[in-house]
PDB file with SEQRES, HELIX, SHEET and CRYST1 records, atoms N, CA, C and O in Angstrom:
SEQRES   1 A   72  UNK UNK UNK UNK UNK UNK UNK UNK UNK UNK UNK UNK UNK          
SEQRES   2 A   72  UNK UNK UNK UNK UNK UNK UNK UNK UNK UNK UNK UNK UNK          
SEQRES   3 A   72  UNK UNK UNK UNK UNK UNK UNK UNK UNK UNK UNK UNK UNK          
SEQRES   4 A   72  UNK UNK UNK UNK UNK UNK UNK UNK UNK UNK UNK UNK UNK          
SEQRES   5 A   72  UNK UNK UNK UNK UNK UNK UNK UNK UNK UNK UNK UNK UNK          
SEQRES   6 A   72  UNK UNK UNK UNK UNK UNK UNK                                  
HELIX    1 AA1 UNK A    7  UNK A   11  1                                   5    
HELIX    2 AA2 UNK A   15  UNK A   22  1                                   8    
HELIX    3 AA3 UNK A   26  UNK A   34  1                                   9    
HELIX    4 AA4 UNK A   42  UNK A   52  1                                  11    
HELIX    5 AA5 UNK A   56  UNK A   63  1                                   8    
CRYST1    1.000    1.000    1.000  90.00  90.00  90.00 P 1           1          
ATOM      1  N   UNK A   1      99.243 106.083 203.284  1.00  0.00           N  
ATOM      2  CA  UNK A   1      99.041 104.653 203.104  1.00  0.00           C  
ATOM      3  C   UNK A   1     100.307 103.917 203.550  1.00  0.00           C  
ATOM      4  O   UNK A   1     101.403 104.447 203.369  1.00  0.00           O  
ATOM      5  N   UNK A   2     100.209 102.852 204.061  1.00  0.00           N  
ATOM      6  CA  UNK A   2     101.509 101.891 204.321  1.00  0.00           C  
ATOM      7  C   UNK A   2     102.057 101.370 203.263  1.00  0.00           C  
ATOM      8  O   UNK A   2     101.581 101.586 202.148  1.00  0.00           O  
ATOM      9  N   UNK A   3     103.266 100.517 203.473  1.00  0.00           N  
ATOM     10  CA  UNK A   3     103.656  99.727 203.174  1.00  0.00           C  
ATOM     11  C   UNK A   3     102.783  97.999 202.392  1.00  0.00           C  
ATOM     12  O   UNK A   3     103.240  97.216 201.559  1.00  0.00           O  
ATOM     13  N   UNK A   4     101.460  97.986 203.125  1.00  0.00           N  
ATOM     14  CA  UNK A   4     100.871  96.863 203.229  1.00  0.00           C  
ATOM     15  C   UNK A   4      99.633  97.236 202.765  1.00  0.00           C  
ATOM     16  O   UNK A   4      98.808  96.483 202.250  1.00  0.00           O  
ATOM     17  N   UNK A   5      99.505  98.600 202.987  1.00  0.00           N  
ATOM     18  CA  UNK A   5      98.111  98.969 202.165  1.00  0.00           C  
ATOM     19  C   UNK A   5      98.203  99.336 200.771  1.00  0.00           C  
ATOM     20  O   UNK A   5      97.203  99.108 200.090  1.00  0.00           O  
ATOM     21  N   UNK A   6      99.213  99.863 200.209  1.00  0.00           N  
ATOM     22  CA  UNK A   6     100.099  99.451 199.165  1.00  0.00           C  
ATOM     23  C   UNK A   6     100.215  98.524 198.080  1.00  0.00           C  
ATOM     24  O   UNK A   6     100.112  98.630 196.857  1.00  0.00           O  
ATOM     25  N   UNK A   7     100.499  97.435 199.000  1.00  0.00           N  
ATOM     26  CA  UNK A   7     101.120  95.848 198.228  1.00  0.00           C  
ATOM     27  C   UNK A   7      99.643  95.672 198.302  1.00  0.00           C  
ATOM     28  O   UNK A   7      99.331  94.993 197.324  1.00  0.00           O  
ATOM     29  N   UNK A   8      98.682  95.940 198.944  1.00  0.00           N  
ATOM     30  CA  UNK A   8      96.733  95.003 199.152  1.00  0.00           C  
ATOM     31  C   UNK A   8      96.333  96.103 197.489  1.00  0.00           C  
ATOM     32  O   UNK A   8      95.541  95.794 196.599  1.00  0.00           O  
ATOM     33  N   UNK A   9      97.020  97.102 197.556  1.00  0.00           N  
ATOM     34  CA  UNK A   9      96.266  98.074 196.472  1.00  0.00           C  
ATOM     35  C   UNK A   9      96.451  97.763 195.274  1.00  0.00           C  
ATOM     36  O   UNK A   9      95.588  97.924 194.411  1.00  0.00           O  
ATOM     37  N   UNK A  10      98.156  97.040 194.955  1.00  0.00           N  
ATOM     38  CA  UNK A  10      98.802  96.879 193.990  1.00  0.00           C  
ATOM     39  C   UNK A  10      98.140  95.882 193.030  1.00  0.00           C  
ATOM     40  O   UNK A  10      97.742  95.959 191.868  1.00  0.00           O  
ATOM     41  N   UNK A  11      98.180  94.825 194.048  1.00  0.00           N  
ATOM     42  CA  UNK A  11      97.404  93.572 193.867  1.00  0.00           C  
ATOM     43  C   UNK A  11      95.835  93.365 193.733  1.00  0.00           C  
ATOM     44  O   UNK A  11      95.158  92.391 193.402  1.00  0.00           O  
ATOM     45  N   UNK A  12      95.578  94.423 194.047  1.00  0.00           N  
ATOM     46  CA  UNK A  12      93.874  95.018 193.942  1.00  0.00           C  
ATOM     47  C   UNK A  12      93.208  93.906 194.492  1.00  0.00           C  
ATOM     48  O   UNK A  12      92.262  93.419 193.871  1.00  0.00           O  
ATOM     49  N   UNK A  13      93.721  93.237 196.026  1.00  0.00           N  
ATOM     50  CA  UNK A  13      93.113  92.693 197.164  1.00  0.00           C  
ATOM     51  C   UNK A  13      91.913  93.347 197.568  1.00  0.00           C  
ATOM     52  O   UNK A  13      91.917  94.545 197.850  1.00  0.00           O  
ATOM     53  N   UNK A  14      90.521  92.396 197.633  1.00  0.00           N  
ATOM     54  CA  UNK A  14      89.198  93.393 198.187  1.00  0.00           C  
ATOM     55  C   UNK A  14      89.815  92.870 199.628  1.00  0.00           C  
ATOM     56  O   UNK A  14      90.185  91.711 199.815  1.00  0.00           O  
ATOM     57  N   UNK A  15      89.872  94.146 200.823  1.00  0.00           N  
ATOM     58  CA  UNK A  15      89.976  93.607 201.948  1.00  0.00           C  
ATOM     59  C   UNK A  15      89.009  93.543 202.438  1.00  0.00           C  
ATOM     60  O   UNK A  15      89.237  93.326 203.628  1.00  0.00           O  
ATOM     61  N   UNK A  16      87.415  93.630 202.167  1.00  0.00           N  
ATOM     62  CA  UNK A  16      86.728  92.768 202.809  1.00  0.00           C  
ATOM     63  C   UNK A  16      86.509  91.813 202.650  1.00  0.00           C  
ATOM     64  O   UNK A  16      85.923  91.375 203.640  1.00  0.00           O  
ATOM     65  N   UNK A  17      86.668  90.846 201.652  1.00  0.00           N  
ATOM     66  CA  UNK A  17      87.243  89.078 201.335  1.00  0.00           C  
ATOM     67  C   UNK A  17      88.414  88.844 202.607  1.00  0.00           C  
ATOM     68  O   UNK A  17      88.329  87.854 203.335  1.00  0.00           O  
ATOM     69  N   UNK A  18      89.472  89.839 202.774  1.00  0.00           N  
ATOM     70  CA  UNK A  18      90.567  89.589 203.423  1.00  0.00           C  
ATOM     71  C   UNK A  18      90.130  89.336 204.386  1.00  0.00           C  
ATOM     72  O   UNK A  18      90.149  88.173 204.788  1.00  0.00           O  
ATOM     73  N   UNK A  19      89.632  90.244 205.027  1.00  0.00           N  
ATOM     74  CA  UNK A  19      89.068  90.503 206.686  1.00  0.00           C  
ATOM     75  C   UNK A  19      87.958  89.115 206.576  1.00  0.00           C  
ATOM     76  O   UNK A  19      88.057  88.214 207.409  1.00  0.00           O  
ATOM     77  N   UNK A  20      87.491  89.088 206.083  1.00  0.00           N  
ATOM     78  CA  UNK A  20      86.592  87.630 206.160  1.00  0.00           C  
ATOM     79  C   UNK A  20      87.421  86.414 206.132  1.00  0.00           C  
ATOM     80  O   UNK A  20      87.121  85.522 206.925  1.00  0.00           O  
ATOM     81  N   UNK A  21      88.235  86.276 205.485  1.00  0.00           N  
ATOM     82  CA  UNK A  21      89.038  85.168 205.215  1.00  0.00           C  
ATOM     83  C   UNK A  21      89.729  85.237 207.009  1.00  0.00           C  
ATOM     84  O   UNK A  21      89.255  84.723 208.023  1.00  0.00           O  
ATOM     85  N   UNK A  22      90.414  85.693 206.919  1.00  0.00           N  
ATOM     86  CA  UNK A  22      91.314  85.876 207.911  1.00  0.00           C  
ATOM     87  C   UNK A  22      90.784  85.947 209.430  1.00  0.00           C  
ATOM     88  O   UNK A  22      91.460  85.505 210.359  1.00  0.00           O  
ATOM     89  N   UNK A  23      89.839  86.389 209.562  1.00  0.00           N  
ATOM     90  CA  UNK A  23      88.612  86.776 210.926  1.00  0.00           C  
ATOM     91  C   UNK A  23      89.236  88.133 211.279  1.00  0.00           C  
ATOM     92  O   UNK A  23      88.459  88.492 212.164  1.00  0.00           O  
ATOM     93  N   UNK A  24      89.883  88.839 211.192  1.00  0.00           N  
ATOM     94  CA  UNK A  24      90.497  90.142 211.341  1.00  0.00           C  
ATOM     95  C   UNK A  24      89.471  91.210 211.399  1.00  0.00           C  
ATOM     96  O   UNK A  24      88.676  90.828 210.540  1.00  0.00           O  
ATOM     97  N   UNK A  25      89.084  92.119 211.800  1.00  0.00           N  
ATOM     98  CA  UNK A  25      88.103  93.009 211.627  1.00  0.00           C  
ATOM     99  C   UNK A  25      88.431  93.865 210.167  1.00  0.00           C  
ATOM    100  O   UNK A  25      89.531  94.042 209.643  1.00  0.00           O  
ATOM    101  N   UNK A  26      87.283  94.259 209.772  1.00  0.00           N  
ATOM    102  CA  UNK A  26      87.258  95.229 209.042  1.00  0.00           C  
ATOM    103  C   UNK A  26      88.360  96.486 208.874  1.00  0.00           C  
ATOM    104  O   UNK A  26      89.207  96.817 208.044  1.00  0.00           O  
ATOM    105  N   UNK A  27      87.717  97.119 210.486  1.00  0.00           N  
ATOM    106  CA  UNK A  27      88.352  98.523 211.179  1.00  0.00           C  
ATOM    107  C   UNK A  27      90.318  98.158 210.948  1.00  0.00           C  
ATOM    108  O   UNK A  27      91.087  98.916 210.356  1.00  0.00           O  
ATOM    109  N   UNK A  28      90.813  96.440 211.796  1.00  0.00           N  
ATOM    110  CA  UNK A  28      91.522  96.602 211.723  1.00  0.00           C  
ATOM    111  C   UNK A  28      92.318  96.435 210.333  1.00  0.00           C  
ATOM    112  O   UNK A  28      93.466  96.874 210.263  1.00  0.00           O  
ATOM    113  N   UNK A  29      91.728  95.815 209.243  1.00  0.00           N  
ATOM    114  CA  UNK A  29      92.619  95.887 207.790  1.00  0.00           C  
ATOM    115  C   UNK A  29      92.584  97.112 207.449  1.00  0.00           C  
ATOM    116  O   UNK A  29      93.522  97.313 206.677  1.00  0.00           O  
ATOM    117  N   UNK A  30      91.980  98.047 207.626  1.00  0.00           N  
ATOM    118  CA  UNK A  30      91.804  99.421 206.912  1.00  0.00           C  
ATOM    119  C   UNK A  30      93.115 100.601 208.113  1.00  0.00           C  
ATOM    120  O   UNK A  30      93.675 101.626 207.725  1.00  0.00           O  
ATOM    121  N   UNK A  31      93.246  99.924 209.609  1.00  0.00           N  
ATOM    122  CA  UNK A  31      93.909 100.336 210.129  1.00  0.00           C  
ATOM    123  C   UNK A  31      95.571 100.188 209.478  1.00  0.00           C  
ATOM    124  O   UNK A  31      96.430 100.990 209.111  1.00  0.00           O  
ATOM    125  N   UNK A  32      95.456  98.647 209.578  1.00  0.00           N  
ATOM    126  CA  UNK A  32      97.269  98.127 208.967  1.00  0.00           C  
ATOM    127  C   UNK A  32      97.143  98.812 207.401  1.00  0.00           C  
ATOM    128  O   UNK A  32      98.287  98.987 206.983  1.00  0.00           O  
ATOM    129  N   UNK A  33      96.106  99.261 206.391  1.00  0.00           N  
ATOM    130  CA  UNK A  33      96.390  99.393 205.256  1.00  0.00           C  
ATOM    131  C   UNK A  33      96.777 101.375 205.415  1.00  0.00           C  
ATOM    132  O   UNK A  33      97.415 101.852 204.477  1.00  0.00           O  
ATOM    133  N   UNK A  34      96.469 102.092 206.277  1.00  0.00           N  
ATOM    134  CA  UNK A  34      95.985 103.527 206.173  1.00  0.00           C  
ATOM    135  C   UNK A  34      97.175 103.811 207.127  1.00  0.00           C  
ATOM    136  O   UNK A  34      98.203 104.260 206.621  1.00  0.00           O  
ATOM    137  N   UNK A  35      97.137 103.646 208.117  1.00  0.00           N  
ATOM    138  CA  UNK A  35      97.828 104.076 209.720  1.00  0.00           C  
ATOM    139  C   UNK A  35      99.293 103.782 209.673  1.00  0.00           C  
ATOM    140  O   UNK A  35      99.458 102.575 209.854  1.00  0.00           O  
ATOM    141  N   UNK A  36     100.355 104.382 209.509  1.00  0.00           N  
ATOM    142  CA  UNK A  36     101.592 104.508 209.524  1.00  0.00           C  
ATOM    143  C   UNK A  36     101.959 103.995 210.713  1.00  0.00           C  
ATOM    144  O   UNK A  36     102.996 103.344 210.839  1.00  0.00           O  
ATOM    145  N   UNK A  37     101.135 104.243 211.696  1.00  0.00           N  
ATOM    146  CA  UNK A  37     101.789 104.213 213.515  1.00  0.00           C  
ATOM    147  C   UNK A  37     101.667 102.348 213.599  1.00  0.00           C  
ATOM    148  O   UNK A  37     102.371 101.569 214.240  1.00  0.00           O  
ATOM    149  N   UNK A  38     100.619 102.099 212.782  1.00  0.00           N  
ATOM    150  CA  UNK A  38      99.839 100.719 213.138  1.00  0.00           C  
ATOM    151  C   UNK A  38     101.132  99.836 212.938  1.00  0.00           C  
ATOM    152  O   UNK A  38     102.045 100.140 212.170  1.00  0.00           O  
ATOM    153  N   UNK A  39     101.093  98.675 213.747  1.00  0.00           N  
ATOM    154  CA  UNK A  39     101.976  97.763 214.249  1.00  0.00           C  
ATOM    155  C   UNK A  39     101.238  96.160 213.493  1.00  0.00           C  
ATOM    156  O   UNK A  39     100.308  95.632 214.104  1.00  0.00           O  
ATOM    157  N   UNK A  40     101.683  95.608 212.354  1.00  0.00           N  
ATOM    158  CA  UNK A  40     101.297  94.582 212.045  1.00  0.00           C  
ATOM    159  C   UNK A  40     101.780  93.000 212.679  1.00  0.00           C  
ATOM    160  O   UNK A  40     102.697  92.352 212.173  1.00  0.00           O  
ATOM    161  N   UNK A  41     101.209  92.670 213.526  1.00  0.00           N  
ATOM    162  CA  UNK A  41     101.864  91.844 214.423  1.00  0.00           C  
ATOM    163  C   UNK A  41     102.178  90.435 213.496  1.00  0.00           C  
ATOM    164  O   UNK A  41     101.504  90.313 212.473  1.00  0.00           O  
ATOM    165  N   UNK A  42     103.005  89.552 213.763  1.00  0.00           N  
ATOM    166  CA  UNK A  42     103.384  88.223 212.672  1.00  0.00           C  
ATOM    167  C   UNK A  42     102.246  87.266 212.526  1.00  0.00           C  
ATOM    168  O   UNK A  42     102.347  86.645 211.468  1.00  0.00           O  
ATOM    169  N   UNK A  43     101.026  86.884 213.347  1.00  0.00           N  
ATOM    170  CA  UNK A  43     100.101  85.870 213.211  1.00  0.00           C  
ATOM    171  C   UNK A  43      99.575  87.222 212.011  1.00  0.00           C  
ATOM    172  O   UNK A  43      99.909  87.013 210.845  1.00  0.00           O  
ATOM    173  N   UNK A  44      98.921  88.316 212.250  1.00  0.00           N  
ATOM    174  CA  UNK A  44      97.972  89.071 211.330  1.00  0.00           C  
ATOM    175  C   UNK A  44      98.822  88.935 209.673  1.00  0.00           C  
ATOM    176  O   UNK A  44      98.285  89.024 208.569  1.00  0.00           O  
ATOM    177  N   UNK A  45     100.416  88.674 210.015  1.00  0.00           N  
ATOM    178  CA  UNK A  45     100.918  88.718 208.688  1.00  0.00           C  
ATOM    179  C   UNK A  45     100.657  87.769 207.729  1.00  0.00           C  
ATOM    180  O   UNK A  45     100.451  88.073 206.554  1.00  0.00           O  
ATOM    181  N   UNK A  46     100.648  86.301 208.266  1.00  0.00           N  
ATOM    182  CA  UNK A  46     100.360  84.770 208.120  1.00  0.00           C  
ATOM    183  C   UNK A  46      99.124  84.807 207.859  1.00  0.00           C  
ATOM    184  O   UNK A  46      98.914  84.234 206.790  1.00  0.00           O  
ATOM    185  N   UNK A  47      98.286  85.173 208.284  1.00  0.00           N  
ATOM    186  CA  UNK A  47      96.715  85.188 208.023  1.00  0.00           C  
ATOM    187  C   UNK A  47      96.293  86.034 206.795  1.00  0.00           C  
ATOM    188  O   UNK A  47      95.426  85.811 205.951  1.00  0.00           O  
ATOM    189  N   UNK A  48      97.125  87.035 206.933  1.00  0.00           N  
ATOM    190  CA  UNK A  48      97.145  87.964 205.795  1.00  0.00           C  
ATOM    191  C   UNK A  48      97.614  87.320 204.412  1.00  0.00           C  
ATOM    192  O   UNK A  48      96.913  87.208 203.406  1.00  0.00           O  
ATOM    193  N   UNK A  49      98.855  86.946 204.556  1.00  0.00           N  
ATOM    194  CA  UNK A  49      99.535  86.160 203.033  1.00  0.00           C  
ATOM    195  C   UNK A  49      98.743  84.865 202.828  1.00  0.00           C  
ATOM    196  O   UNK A  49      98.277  84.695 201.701  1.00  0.00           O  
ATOM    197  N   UNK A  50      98.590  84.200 203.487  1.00  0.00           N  
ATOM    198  CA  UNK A  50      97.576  83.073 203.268  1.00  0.00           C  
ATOM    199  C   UNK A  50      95.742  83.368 202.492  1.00  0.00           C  
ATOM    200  O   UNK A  50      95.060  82.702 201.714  1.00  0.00           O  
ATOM    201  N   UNK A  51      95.501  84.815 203.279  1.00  0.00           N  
ATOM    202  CA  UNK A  51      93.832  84.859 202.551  1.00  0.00           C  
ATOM    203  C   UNK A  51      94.247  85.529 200.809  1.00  0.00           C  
ATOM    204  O   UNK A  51      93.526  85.501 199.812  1.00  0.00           O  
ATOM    205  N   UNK A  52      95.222  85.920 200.911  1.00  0.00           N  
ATOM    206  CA  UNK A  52      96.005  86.664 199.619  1.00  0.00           C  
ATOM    207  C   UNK A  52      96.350  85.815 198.724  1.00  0.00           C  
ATOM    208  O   UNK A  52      96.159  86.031 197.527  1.00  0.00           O  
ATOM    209  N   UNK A  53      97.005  84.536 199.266  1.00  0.00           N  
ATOM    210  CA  UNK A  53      97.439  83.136 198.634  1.00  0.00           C  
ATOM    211  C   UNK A  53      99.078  83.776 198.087  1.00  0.00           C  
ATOM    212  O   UNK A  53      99.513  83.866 196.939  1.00  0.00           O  
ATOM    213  N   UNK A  54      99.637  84.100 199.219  1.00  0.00           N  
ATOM    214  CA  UNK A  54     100.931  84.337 198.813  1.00  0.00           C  
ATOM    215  C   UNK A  54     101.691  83.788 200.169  1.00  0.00           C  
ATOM    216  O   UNK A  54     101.213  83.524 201.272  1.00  0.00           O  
ATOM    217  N   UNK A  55     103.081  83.709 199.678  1.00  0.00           N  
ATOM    218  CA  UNK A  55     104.203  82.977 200.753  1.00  0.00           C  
ATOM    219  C   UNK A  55     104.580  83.939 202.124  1.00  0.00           C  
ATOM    220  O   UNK A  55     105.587  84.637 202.243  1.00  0.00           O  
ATOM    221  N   UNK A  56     103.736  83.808 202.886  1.00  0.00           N  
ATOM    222  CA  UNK A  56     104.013  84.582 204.335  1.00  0.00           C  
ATOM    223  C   UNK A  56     105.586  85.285 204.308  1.00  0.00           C  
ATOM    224  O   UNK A  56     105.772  86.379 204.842  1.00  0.00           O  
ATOM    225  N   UNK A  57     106.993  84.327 203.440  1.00  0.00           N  
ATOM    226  CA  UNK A  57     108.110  85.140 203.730  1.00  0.00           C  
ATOM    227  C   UNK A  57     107.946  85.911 202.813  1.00  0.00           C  
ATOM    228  O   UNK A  57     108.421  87.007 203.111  1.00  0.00           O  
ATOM    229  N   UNK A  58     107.529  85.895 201.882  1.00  0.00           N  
ATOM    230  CA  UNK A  58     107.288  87.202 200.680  1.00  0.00           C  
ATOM    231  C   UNK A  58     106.695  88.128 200.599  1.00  0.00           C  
ATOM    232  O   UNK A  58     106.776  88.888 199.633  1.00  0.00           O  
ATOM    233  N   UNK A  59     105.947  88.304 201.589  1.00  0.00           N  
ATOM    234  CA  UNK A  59     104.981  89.337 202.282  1.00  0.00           C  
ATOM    235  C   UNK A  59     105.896  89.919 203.132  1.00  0.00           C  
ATOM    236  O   UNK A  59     105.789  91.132 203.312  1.00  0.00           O  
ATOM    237  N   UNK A  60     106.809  89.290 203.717  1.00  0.00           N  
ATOM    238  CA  UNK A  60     107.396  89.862 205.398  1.00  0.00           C  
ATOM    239  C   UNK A  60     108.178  90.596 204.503  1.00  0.00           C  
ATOM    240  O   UNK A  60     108.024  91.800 204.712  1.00  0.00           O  
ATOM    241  N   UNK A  61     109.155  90.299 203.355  1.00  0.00           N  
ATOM    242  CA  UNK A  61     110.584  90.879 202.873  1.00  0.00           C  
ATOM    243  C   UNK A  61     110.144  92.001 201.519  1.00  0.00           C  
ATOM    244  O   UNK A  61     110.916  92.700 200.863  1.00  0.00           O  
ATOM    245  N   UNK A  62     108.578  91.874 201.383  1.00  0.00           N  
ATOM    246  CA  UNK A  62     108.113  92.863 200.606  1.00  0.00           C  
ATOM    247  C   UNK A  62     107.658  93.961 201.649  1.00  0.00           C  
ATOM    248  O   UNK A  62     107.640  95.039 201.055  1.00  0.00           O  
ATOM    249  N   UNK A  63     107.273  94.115 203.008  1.00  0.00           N  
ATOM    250  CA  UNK A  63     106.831  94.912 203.695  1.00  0.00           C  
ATOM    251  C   UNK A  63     108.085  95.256 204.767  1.00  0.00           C  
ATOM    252  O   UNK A  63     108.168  96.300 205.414  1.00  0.00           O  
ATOM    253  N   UNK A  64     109.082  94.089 204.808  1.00  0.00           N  
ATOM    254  CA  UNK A  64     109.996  94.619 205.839  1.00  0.00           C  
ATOM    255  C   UNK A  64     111.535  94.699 204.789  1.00  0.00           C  
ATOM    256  O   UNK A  64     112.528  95.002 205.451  1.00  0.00           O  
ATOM    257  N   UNK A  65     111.732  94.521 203.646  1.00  0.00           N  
ATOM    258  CA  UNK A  65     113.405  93.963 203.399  1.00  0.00           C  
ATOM    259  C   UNK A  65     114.266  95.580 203.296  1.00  0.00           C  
ATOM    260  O   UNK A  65     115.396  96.032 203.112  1.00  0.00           O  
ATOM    261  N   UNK A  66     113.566  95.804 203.426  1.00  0.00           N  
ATOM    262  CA  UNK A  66     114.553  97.496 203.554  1.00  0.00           C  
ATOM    263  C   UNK A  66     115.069  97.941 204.737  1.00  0.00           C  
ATOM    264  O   UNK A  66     115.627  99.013 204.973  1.00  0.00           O  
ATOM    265  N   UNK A  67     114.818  96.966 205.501  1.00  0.00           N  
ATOM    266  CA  UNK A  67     115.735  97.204 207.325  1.00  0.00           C  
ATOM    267  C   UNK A  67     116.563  96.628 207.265  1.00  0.00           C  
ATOM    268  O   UNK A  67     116.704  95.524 206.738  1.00  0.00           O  
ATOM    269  N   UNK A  68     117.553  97.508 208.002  1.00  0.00           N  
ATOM    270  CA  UNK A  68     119.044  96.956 207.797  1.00  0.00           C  
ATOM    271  C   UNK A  68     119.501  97.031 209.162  1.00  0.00           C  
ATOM    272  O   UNK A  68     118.863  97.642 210.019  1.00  0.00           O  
ATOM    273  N   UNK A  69     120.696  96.368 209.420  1.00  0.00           N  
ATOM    274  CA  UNK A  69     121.257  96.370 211.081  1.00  0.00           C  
ATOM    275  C   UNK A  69     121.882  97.506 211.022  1.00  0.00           C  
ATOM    276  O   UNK A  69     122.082  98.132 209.981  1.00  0.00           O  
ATOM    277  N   UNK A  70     122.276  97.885 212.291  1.00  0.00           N  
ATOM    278  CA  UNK A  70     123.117  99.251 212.489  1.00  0.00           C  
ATOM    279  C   UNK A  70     124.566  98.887 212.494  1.00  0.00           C  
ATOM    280  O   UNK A  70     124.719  97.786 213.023  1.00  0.00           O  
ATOM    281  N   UNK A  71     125.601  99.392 212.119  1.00  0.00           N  
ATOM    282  CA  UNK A  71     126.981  99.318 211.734  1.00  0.00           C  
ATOM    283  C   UNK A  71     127.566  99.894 212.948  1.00  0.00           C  
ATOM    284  O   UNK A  71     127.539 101.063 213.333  1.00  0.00           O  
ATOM    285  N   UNK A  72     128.186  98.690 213.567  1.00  0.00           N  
ATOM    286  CA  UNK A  72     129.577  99.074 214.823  1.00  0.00           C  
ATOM    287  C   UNK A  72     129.674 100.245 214.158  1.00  0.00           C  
ATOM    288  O   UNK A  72     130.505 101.085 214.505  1.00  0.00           O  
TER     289      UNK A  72                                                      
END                                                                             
């Protein structure tokens, strides 16, 4: 499971409300929630925190804040 399939589980998000809300396919919420390789692009993130009713940056720094820059 991801990062994002995760935070949808935690929150016990139905993602087919999501995927409806959002126009997103089905295939692909179950892709960004399951698929490690899967690439969540920034509009799918916005569409995502919005059908969720949460703050698009609080979504990004709950799914991304553990990246850090690389050290000279």
């Amino acid at each position: 499971m991801t990062s994002l399939g995760e935070y949808l589980a935690k929150k016990s998000v139905n993602k087919s409300l999501v995927a409806r809300r959002t126009g997103l396919s089905k295939p692909r919420i179950s892709e960004l929630s399951l698929n490690p390789t899967a690439k969540l692009r920034a509009d799918e993130l916005v569409l995502i925190a919005k059908a969720i009713d949460v703050d698009p940056c609080e979504l990004l720094i709950k799914l991304y804040g553990h990246l850090k820059l690389k050290t000279e």
